[in-house]
C-alpha positions as CSV (number, residue, x, y, z in Angstrom):
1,X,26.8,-150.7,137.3
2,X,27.1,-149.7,140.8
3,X,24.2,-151.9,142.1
4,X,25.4,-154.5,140.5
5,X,28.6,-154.4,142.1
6,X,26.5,-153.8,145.3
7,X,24.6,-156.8,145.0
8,X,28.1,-159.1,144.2
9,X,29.2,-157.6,147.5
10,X,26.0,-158.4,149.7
11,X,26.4,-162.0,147.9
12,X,29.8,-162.4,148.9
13,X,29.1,-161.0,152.5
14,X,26.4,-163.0,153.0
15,X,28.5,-166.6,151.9
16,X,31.5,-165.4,154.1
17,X,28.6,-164.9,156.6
18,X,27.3,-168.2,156.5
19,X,30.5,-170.2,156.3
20,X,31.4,-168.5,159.8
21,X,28.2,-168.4,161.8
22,X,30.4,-170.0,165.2
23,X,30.3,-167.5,168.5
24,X,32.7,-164.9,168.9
25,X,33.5,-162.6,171.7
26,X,32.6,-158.4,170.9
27,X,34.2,-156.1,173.1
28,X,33.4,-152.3,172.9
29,X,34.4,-150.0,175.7
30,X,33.2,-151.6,178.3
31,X,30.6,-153.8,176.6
32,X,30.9,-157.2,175.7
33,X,29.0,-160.4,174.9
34,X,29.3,-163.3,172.8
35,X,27.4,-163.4,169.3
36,X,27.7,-165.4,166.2
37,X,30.5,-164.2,163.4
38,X,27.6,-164.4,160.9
39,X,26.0,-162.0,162.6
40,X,29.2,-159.3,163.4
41,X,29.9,-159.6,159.8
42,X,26.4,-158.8,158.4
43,X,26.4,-156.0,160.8
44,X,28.9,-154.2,159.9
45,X,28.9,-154.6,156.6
46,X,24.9,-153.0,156.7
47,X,26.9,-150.4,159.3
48,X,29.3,-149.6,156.5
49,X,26.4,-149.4,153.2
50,X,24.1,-147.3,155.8
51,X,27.3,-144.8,156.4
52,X,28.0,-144.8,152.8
53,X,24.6,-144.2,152.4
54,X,24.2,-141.4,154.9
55,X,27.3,-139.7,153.3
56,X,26.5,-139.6,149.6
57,X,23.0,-138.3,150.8
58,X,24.4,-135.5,152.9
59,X,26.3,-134.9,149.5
60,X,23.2,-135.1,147.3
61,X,21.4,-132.3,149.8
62,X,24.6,-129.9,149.6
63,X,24.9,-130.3,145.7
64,X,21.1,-129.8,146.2
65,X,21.4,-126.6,147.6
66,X,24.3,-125.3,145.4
67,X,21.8,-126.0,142.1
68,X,18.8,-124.2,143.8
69,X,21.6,-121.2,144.6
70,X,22.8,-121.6,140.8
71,X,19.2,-121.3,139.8
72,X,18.4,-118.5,141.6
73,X,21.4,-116.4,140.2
74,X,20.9,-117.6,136.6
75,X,17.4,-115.8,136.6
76,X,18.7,-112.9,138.5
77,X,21.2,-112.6,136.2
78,X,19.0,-113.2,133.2
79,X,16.4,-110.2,134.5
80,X,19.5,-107.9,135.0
81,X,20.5,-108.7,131.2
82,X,16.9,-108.1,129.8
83,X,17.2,-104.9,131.7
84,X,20.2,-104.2,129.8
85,X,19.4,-104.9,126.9
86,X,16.2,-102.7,127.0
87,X,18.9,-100.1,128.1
88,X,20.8,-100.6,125.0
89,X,17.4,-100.3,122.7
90,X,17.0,-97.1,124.5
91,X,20.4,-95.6,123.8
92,X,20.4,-96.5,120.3
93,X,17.2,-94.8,120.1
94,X,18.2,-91.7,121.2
95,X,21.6,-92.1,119.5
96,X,19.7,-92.1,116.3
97,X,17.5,-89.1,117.1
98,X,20.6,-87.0,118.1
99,X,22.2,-88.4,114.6
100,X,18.9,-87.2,113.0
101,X,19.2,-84.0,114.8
102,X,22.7,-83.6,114.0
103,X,22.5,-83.9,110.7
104,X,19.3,-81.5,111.1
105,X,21.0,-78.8,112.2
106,X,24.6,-79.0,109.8
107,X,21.7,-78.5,106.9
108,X,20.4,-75.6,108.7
109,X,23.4,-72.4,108.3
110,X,23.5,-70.7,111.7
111,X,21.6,-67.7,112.0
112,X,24.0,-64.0,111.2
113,X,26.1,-66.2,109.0
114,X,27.1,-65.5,105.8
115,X,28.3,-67.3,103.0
116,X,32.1,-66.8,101.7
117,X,32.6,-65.0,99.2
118,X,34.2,-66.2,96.1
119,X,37.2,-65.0,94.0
């Protein structure tokens, strides 16, 4: 879509170009000389599309950057969250051992104990 509108633009540029190709006076600071409208026009319209340009590529390389940094914490963060999650495994593991030992031991009457007596 946006080269087509592009390439209506240059087309419109160039026929206003053409249709005023007589000498005009340029002045810039303390510059000046005499060149045809056609070409002023077409000159700063290619000054305008190579600033446009130069901006959304300055944009491109920043966005550029932020992904690469986005990338970079996504798999540090997914390592920290395998590390994790191996944790977990690890404590449930040992949670179920000290349930096993637990349950171990309330079978087991402590030693010198005796049983109640009954009525």
């Amino acid at each position: 879509m946006y080269l087509i509108a592009g390439l209506i633009f240059a087309l419109l540029v160039a026929i206003f170009a053409v249709q005023n190709a007589q000498p005009v006076p340029v002045r810039f600071l303390v510059w000046g000389l005499e060149v045809p409208l056609a070409l002023v026009i077409v000159g700063m319209a290619a000054a305008g599309g190579l600033l446009v340009g130069l901006t959304v590529l300055v944009r491109q390389v920043g966005l550029g950057f932020r992904l690469w940094n986005a990338r970079a914490e996504h798999r540090r963060l997914e390592g920290e969250r395998r590390q994790l999650e191996e944790r977990l495994q690890t404590l449930k593991t040992e949670l179920e051992g000290l349930r096993e030992e637990n349950t171990r031991l309330r079978g087991v009457a402590p030693a010198g104990a005796t049983e109640p007596e009954q009525p």
